[in-house]
C-alpha positions in Angstrom: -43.1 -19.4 7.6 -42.5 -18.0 11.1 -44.8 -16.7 13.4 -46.3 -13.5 13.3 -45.6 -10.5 16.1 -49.3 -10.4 17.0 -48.8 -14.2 18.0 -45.2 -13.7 19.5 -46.8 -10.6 21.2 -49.7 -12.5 22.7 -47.6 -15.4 24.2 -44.8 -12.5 25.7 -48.1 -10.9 27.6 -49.0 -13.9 29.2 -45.3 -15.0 30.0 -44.0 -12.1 31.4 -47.1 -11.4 33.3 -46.0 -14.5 35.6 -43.0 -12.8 36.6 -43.0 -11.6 40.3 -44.1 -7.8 41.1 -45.0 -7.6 37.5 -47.6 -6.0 35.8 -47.8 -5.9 32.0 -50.6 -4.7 28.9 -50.0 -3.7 25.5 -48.9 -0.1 24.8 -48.9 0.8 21.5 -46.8 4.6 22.2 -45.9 5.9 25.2 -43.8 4.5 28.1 -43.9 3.2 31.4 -41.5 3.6 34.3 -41.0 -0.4 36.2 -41.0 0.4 40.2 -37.4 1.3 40.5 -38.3 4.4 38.0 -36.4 2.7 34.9 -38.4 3.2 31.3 -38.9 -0.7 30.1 -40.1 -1.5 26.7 -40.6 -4.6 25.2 -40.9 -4.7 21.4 -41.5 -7.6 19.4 -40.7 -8.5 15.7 -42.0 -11.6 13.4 -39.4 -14.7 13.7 -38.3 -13.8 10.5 -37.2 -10.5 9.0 -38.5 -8.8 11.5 -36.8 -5.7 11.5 -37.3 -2.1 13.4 -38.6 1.0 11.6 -36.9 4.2 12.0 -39.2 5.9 14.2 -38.4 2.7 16.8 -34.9 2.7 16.5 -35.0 6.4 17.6 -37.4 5.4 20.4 -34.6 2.6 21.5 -31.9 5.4 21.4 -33.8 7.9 23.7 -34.7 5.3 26.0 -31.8 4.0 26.5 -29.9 7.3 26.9 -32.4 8.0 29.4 -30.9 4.8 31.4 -34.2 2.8 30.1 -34.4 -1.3 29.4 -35.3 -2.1 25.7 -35.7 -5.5 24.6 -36.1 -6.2 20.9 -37.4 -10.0 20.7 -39.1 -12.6 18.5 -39.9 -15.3 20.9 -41.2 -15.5 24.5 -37.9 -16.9 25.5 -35.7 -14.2 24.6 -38.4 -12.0 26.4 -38.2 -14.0 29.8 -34.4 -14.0 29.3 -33.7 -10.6 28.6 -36.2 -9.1 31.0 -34.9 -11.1 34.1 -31.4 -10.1 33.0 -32.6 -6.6 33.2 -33.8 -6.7 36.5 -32.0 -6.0 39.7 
């Protein structure tokens, strides 16, 4: 069995918390703006069948029309990957 998001969660945290002129804490609703004023969210899903709900698929979509960075992820790597992609 794969991992759990509470584990995948915990080990994101701590990775992208290393990242320079980053700071990071779990946020269970609401948003935060990163320091060039863009919405980033970070949502993580179980390794297997992880899947979205409905309310955050509609989350994604408003973020992102609002030019915001979502990343959907199951490991740490894909984290650090997609979030340094992200940045400018």
């Amino acid at each position: 069995m794969g991992r759990s998001e509470a584990l995948i969660l915990q080990d994101v945290l701590v990775e992208v918390s290393h990242l320079p002129q980053t700071m990071v804490w779990r946020n269970n609703t609401g948003r935060l703006p990163d320091r060039y004023g863009r919405l980033v969210s970070l949502e993580t899903k179980r390794e297997r069948n992880g899947r979205q709900s409905k309310k955050q698929q509609i989350f994604q979509a408003a973020g992102e029309k609002a030019r915001g960075v979502y990343i959907l992820a199951n490991s740490v790597d894909q984290v650090l990957l997609r979030t340094l992609a992200a940045l400018p």
